[in-house]
C-alpha positions in Angstrom: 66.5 -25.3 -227.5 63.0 -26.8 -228.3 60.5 -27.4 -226.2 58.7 -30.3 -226.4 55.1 -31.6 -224.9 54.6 -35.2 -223.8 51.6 -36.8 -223.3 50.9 -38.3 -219.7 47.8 -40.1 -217.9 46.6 -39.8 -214.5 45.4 -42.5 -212.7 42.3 -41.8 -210.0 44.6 -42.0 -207.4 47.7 -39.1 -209.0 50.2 -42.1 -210.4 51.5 -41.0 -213.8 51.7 -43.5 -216.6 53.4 -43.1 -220.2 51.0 -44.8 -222.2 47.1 -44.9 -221.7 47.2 -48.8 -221.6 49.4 -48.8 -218.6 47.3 -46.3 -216.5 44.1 -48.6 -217.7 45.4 -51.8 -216.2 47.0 -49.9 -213.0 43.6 -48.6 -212.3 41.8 -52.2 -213.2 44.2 -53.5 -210.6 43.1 -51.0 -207.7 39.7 -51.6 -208.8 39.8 -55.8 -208.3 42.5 -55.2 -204.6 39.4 -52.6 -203.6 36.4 -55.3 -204.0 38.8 -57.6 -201.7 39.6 -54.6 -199.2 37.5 -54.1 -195.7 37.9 -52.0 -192.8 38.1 -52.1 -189.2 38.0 -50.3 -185.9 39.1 -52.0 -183.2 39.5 -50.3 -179.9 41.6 -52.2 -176.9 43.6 -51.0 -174.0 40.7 -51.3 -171.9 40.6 -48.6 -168.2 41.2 -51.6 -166.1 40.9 -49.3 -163.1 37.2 -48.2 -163.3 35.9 -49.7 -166.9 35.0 -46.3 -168.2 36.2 -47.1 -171.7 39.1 -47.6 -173.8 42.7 -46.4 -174.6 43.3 -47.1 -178.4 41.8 -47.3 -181.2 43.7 -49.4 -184.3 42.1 -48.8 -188.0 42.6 -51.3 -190.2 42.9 -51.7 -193.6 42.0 -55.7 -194.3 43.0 -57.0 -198.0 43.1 -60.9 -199.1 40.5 -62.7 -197.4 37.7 -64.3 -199.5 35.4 -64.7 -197.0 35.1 -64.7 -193.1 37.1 -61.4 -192.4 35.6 -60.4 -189.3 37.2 -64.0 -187.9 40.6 -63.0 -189.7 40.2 -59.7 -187.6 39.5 -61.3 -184.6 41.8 -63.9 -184.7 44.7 -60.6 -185.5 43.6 -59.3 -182.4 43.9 -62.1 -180.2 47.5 -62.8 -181.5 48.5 -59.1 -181.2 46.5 -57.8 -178.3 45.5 -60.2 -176.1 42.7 -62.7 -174.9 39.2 -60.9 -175.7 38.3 -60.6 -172.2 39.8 -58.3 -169.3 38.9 -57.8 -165.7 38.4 -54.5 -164.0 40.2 -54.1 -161.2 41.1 -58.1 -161.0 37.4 -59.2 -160.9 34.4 -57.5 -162.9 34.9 -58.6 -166.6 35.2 -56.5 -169.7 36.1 -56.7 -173.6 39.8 -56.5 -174.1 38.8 -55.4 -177.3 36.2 -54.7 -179.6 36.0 -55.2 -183.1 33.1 -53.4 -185.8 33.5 -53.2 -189.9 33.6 -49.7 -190.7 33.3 -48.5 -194.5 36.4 -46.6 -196.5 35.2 -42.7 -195.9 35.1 -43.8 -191.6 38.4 -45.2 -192.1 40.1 -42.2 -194.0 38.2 -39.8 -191.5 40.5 -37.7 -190.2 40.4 -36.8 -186.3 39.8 -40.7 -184.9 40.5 -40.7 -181.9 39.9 -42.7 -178.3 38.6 -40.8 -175.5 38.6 -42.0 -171.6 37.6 -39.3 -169.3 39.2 -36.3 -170.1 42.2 -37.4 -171.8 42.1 -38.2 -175.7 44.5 -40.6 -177.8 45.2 -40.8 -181.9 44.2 -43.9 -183.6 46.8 -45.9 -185.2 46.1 -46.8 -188.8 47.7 -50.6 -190.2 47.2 -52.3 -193.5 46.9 -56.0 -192.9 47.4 -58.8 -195.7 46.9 -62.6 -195.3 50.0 -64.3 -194.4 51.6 -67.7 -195.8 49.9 -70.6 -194.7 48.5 -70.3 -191.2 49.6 -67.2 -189.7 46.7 -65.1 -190.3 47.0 -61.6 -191.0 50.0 -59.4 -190.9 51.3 -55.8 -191.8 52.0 -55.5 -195.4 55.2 -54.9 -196.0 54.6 -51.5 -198.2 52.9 -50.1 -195.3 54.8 -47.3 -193.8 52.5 -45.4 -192.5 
């Protein structure tokens, strides 16, 4: 038997490459997706009972839009949560749900959560890429979180 060493590379992110070139245009790759990457907390599920806060709180990870995200966002939630606007018990108006840009270390915080009076709820965490044509945003298929 002989034992033999290979050389390997690790990218930043623990992917092992063969050859030093491959590792280099992996991590090039993350580098340029990353520049086109935002992230979002949106909390919805509104306490339509007394108003005193929310239910969820989605995290999202936003990659493919050149510009305008925050409209991309917005127009996600309107197509997957609802109209922006909810009424309290039938009459006083509220957001549905709210939308803020938060930066990469918020969004890989660990603990999110939602809290309405004494009861707490997890956030959900989705990665979002621009769909064909005119459907806006959608989950990326290697998402499976």
């Amino acid at each position: 038997m002989k034992e033999v060493e290979k050389k390997v590379y690790q990218a930043d992110d623990g992917k092992i490459f063969e050859s030093r070139q491959e590792c280099e245009k992996y991590e090039a790759e993350i580098a340029a997706r990353a520049k086109r990457t935002t992230y979002w907390r949106v909390t919805h599920g509104p306490d339509l009972t007394e108003g005193r806060g929310y239910y969820k709180t989605t995290l999202l990870e936003v990659y493919g839009p050149e510009y305008g995200a925050e409209a991309w966002v917005r127009d996600w939630c309107t197509r997957e949560i609802g109209r922006p606007i909810a009424f309290v018990q039938g009459v006083a108006p509220m957001d549905n749900w709210t939308v803020r840009q938060i930066d990469r270390e918020q969004y890989l915080k660990d603990g999110q959560h939602t809290r309405v009076g004494d009861y707490t709820y997890p956030a959900t965490r989705l990665r979002l890429v621009k769909g064909p044509r005119e459907t806006g945003l959608v989950a990326d298929e290697e998402d499976r979180s």
